[in-house]
Each structure stands twice: as structure tokens, then as C-alpha cells.
C-alpha positions as CSV (number, residue, x, y, z in Angstrom):
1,X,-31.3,-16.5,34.9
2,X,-34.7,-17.5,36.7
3,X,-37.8,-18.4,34.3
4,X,-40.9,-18.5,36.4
5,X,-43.2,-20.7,36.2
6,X,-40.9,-23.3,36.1
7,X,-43.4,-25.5,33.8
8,X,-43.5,-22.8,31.5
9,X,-39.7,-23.3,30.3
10,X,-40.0,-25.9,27.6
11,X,-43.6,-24.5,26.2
12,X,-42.1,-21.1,26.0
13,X,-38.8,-21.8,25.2
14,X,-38.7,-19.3,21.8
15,X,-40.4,-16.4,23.9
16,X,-37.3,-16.8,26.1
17,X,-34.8,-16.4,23.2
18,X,-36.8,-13.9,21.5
19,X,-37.0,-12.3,25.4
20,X,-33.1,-12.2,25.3
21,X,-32.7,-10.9,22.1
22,X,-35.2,-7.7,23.1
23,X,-32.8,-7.3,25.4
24,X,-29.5,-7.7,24.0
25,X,-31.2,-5.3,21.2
26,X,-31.8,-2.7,23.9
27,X,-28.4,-2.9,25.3
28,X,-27.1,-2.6,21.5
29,X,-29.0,0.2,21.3
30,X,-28.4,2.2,24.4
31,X,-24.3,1.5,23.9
32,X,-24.2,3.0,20.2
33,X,-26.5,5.9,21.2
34,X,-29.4,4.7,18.6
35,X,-32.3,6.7,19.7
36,X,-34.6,5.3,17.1
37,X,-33.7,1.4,17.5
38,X,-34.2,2.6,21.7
39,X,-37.7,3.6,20.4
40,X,-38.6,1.1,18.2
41,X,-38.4,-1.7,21.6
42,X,-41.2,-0.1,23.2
43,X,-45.5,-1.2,22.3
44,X,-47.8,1.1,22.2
45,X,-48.9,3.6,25.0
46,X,-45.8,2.5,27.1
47,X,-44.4,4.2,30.3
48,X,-40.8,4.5,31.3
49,X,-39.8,5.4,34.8
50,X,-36.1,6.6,34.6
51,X,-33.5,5.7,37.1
52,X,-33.8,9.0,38.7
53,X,-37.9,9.0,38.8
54,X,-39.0,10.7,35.9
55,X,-41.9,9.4,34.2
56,X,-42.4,9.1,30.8
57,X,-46.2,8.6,29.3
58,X,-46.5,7.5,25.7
59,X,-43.9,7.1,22.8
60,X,-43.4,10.3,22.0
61,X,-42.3,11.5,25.4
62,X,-40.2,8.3,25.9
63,X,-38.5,9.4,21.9
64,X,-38.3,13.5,22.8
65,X,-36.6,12.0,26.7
66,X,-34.0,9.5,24.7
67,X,-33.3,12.2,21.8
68,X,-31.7,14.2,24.8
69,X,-30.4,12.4,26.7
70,X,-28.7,9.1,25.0
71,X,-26.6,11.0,22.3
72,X,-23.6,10.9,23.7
73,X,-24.5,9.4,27.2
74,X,-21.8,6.5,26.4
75,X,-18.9,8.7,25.5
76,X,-17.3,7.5,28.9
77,X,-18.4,4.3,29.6
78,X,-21.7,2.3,28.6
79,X,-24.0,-0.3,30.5
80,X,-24.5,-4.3,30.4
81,X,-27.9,-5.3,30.6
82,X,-28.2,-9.1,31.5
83,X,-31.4,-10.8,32.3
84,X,-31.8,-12.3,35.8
85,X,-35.8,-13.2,35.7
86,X,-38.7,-13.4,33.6
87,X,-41.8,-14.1,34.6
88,X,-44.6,-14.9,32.4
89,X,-47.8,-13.8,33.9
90,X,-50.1,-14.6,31.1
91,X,-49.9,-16.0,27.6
92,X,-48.9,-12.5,26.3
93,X,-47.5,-11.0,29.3
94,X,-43.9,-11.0,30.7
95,X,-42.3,-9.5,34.2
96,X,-38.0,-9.1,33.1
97,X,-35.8,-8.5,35.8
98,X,-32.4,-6.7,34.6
99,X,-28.8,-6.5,36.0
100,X,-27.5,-3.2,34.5
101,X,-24.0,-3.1,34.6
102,X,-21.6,0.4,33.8
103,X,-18.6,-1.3,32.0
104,X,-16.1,0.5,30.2
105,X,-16.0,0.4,26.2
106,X,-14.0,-2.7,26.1
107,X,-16.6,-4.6,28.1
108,X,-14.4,-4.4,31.8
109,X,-16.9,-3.6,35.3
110,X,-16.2,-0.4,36.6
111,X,-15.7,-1.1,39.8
112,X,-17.8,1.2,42.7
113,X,-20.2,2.6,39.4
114,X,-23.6,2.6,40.3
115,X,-25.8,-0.5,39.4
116,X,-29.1,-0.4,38.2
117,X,-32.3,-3.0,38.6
118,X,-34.8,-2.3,35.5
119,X,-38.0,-3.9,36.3
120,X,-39.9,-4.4,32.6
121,X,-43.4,-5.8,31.4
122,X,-43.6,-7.0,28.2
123,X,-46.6,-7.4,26.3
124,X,-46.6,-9.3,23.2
125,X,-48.9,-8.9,20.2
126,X,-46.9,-9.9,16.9
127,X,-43.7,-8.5,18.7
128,X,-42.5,-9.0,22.3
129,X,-42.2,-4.9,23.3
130,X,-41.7,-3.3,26.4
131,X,-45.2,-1.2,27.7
132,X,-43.8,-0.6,31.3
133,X,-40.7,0.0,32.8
134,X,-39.4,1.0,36.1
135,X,-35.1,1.4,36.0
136,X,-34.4,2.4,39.6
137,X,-30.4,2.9,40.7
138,X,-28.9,0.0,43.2
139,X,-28.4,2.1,46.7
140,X,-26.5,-0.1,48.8
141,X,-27.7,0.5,52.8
């Protein structure tokens, strides 16, 4: 994992862990189909661009999208979501670049699945929370 700016790593060391742990929350989440803890990662007024382009403006679209659509989603297989960049752009503002990963329920890579690259800004006012997010689908040329 890359923390940008480099000078940044010791000073911001506990925004790092609690970084990771937003994330490992989110994969939690997403893998036992918790629509509500899903919800709960996001600040206010966020927007979620879904793998497949569809925009989602506010919390309550982002809840009424996941309500459909995560409950069972991982009855086949689930994701891995490992961080490979964060950037923090201001003193409340983080850029996290994800590896998302379709493994099978016992944690093995499913070899030829799709990958995905989520691109999230965090914005932090007591909480770390995701306001933006862009998860766009690895399309090998």
C-alpha cells in the first residue's frame, strides 16, 4: 500500500489505521449482506458511482440502491477489498485506491472473475466516511 505524501506517514499514522478499518468494515459489510452497516460508511450528501455507471445522489438513493441489490448478492461468491493508495489531500480529506477482489466464501481468488478499482474520497469530520465514490470494473485491453 502507497500513502501519499510520503511526510504525511508518521503525522497521520491513526488516520491510516482508522482508513483501513473503514475499509475492512465495508468489505465486512458488503460480504454478510448488511445493508445498514453498508449505509452507515457513507457522510453526508455522498455519491456512489456503481461499477456499471449508475449514479447514486444522497443517502437515501445509495440505502434504496444497496436494499436491492446486496441481499443476496454474495450467495455465490463475495469480494476482497484491499487498499493500494491513500492520498491525503487536505487535513480532512482522503483519495483511497481499492483492489476489489471476487473470492469464493472460503477466501480463494476466483480465477478469470472480473476485478474492480474503487476510487473513494473520504472526508472526515468526527468519523472518517466515504462522500464520493467511483467503483469502475477492471477491462483488460
Amino acid at each position: 500500500m502507497d500513502i501519499h505524501p510520503a511526510t504525511a506517514v508518521r503525522e497521520r499514522a491513526i488516520d491510516v489505521d482508522v482508513i483501513l478499518g473503514l475499509v475492512a468494515d465495508f468489505e465486512h459489510a458488503q460480504q454478510n449482506e448488511r445493508v445498514d452497516d453498508f449505509v452507515a460508511l457513507f457522510g453526508e450528501n455522498p455519491v456512489w458511482t456503481t461499477g456499471h455507471g449508475k449514479r447514486l445522489d444522497g443517502l437515501e438513493e445509495i440505502a434504496s440502491f444497496t436494499a436491492k441489490v446486496l441481499p443476496g448478492a454474495m450467495r455465490e461468491a463475495t469480494q476482497r477489498y484491499d487498499v493500494a493508495r491513500i492520498a491525503f489531500i487536505g487535513p480532512d480529506v482522503a483519495i483511497v485506491n481499492v483492489e476489489q477482489t471476487p473470492i469464493t466464501h472460503d477466501g480463494r481468488v476466483i480465477e478469470g472473475a472480473p476485478t474492480g478499482r474503487p476510487f473513494w474520497v473520504l472526508a472526515q469530520d468526527t468519523e472518517w466516511r466515504i462522500v464520493g465514490a467511483q467503483n469502475t470494473q477492471v477491462v483488460e485491453a
